[in-house]
C-alpha positions as CSV (number, residue, x, y, z in Angstrom):
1,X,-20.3,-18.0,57.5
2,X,-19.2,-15.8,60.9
3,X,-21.4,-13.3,62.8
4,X,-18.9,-11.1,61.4
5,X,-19.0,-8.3,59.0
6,X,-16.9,-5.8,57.0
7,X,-19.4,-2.3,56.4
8,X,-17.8,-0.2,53.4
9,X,-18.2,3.4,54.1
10,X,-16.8,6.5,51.9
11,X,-15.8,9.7,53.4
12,X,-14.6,13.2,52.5
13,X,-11.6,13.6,54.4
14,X,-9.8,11.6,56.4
15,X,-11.1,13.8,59.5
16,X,-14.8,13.1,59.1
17,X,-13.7,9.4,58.7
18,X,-11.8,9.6,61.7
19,X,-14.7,10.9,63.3
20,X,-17.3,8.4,62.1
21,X,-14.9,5.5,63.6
22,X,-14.4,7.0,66.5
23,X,-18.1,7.7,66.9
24,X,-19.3,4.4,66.4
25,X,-16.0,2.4,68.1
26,X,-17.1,4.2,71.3
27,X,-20.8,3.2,71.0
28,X,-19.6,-0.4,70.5
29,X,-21.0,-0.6,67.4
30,X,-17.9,-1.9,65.5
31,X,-14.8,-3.1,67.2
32,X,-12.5,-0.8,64.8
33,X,-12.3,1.0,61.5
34,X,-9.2,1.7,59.2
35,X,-9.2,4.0,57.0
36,X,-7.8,3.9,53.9
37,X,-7.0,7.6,52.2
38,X,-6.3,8.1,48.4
39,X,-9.3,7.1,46.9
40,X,-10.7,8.9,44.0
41,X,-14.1,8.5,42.9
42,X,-16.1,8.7,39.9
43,X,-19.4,8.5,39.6
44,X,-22.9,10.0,38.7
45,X,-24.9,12.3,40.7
46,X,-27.7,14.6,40.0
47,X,-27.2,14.1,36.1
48,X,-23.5,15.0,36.2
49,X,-20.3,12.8,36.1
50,X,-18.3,13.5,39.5
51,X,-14.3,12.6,40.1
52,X,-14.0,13.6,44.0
53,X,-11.2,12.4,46.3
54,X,-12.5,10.4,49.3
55,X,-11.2,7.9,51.8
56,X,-12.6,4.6,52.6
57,X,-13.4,3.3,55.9
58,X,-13.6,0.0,57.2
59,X,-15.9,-1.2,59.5
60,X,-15.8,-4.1,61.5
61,X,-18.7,-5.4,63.4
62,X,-21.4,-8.3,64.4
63,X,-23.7,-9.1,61.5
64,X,-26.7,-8.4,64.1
65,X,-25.3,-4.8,64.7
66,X,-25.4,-3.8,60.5
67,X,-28.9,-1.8,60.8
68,X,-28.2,0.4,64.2
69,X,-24.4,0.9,62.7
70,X,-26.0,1.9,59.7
71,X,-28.7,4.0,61.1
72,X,-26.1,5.7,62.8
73,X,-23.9,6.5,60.1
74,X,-26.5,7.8,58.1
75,X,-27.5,10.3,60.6
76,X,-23.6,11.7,61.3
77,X,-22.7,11.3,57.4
78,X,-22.0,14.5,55.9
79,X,-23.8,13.1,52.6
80,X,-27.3,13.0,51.3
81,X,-26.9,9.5,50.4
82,X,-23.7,7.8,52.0
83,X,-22.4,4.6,51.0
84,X,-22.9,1.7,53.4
85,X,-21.9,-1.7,52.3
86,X,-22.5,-5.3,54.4
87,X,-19.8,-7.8,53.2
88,X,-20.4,-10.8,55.4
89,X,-17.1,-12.5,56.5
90,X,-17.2,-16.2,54.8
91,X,-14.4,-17.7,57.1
92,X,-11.0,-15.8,59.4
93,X,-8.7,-15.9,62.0
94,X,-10.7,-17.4,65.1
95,X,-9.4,-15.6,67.4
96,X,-9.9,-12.2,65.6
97,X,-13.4,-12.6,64.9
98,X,-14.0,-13.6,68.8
99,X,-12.3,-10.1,69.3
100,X,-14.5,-8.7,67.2
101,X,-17.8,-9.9,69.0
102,X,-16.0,-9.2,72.4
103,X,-15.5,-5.6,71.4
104,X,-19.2,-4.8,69.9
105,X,-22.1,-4.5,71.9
106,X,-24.9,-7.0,72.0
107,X,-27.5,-6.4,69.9
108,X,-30.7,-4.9,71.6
């Protein structure tokens, strides 16, 4: 296991995940995010069957940064309830996953 993670995070638009990387890239809260457009979701929500277009964003960050990230994205989300996954990184490149930790903040 790595103190690296991978945070799943659904958007809109492509904008408002734009702006949710960028927010938390600058706060050093994850070292990047890609985002990944064409999505279409399907799901359940207050009783009713939902097929919405979204976007995914990937987060990339220190294990020991999940709950601030996750605070934060909760509080700029544009949804009630946002989806924020932790996928812990088993094994990677070396080098990567020192860039990651170089390029996130320590944790308080």
């Amino acid at each position: 296991m790595t103190d690296a993670i991978i945070v799943l995070v659904t958007a809109p638009t492509e904008d408002k995940a734009a702006e949710l990387a960028r927010a938390l890239v600058e706060a050093q809260l994850a070292a990047c995010g890609n985002i990944v457009p064409g999505l279409r979701s399907i799901y359940r929500w207050e009783g009713k069957v939902q097929d919405e277009p979204e976007v995914l964003l990937l987060l990339k960050t220190r294990a020991a940064l999940f709950e601030p990230l996750r605070a934060r994205i909760v509080e700029l989300h544009p949804y009630n309830v946002p989806e924020v996954l932790r996928v812990d990184i088993a094994e990677g490149h070396a080098p990567y996953l020192s860039w990651i930790l170089g390029s996130t903040r320590a944790p308080d």
